[in-house]
C-alpha positions, 0 to 999 in steps of 0.5 A: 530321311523320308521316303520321299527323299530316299526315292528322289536320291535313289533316282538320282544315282541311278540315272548318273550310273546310266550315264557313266556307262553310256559314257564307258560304252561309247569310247570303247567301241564305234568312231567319233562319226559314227556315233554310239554303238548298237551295243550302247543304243540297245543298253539305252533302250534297255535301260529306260526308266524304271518304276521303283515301287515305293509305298507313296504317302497317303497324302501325295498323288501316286505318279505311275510313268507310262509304260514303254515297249522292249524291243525283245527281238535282236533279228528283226528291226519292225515290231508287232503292233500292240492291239489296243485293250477292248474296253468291257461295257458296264454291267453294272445296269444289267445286274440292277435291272435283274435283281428289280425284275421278279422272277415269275412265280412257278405255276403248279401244272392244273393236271397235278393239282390237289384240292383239299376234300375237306374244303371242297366239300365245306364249300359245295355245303356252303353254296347249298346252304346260300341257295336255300337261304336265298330261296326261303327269302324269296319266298317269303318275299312272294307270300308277303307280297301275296298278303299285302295283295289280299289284304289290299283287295279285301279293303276294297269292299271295305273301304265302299261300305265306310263310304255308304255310311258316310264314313272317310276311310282315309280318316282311319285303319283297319283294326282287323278283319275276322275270319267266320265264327259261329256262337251257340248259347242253350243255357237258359239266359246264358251269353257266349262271347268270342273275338280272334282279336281278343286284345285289341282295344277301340274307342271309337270305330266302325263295326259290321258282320252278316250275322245269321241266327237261328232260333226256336223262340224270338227272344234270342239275338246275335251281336256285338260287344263294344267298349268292354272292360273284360272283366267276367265277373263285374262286366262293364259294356256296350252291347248291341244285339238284333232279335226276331222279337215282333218281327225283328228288332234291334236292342241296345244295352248299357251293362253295369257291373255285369247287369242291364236294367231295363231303363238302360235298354234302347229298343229300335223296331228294325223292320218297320225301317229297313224292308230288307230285314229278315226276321224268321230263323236261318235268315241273315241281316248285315248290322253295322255300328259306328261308335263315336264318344257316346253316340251310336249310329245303328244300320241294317242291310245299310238303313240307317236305324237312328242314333242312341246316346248312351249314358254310361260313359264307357270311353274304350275297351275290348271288342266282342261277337255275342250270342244270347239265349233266352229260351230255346237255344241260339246259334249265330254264325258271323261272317265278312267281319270287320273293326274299322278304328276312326281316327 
């Protein structure tokens, strides 16, 4: 038999022993008119029906009869009313929105918190250091712009001389400017070369100075040195030079392999043209030099002299101050100097 079948007979002879006893109660006590007695209304009530509590399969729906009230005192017929459950509220939501909600973190109080010597020792060196870097950059900033402010203005009488020679400064750049330098020469027919700039290199250019000499004897000069191989022992170069010679004169020579002949000597009288040129020693003169290929323009004190044609056909090289003794001794101080390269 299954349980189902065992729970419904079960049932069944307990709901026929109630009535038999209901029955039996009924005809020993109380009339016909008068109905069942207390004592079988009671035993009816008492006797209600009765959970059996059977394990149920899982597959048949659980069936639990509603609950009923015994009447527990005998005295009084009005029974207490039952309150009535208080359904508790979910909670369910509350405790998600507690565990979503982050508790705030603890905050140390600022009166027990401890810094590190260590670091906060690197950190003021760090901000030391940051500061100097700074300020070393800023003055740097300021000296350059100091040096583009002073060279700026040191091109404006520049850039005016190149315009009274009839030259373009837009059409070239600054080789360089020179600081003042001072030549001496005693040795009988010696030279006495010098440039600050001693690498550049110009093909062709503009070059000016105020040259002042001093001299015993007329044959000695001051000048430049332009297109220049360098090379000591074999010298291959321009070279253009003023003399107090016959009351000034300005020469220019082609050296070969470190020797001028006198066929390669171009002399121009310089103080029959320019009236301003000085000749006596302790005198200053401004000579300027535009080279083009092989054509020399030659200017004193901004006369124009004449143009030489050269013949040795140096293209380039090397650029120098010169002074040249020919008896006596020379010294020749160089001053406001310049190389304008042409483009």
């Amino acid at each position: 038999m299954t349980k189902s079948g065992k729970y419904s007979l079960l049932r069944f002879l307990f709901s026929v022993f109630c009535f038999l006893l209901i029955v039996l109660l009924a005809g020993c006590g109380g009339d016909e008119d008068t109905g069942p007695s207390e004592l079988a209304l009671k035993l009816t009530q008492e006797a209600a029906p009765v959970t059996v509590e059977t394990e149920a399969p899982a597959e048949e729906k659980i069936i639990t009869p509603e609950p009923t009230v015994a009447d527990n005192s005998t005295s009084s017929p009005t029974q207490e009313p039952v309150s009535e459950p208080v359904e508790e509220e979910p909670v369910a939501e509350s405790i998600e929105q507690a565990e979503a909600t982050p508790e705030p973190a603890p905050q140390e109080d600022a009166a027990t918190a401890t810094v590190d010597p260590v670091l906060e020792e690197a950190f003021v060196t760090a901000t030391a250091r940051a500061v100097e870097i700074q300020q070393t950059v800023d003055a740097a900033a300021v000296a350059e712009a100091a040096q583009e402010a002073a060279e700026d203005a040191a091109l404006v009488p520049i850039r005016d001389e190149l315009r009274a020679l009839g030259i373009d400064p837009d059409q070239g750049q600054l080789g360089f400017t020179h600081p003042p330098i001072s030549l001496q020469s005693v040795e009988f027919e010696s030279y006495a070369f010098d440039n600050k700039n001693a690498l550049t290199v110009a093909q062709d250019f503009v070059m000016a100075a105020d040259i002042t000499w001093e001299s015993r004897f007329a044959e000695s000069g001051c000048g430049f040195v332009v297109r220049s191989n360098g090379d000591e022992n074999a010298l291959d170069q321009y070279i253009i030079g003023l003399t107090r010679g016959a009351q000034g004169h300005v020469l220019f020579a082609e050296q070969k392999r470190g020797d001028v002949e006198l066929k390669d000597v171009t002399d121009i009288y310089a103080n029959g043209i320019d009236p301003r040129f000085e000749w006596q020693s302790g005198t200053t003169n401004r000579l300027a030099v535009i080279g083009r290929g092989q054509q020399f323009d030659i200017f004193s004190n901004g006369t124009y002299l004449g143009t030489i044609n050269a013949g040795a056909g140096y293209e380039e090289g090397f650029v120098a101050f010169f002074a040249v003794n020919r008896s006596g001794g020379v010294k020749c101080d160089f001053n406001n100097a310049y190389l304008w390269k042409l483009n």
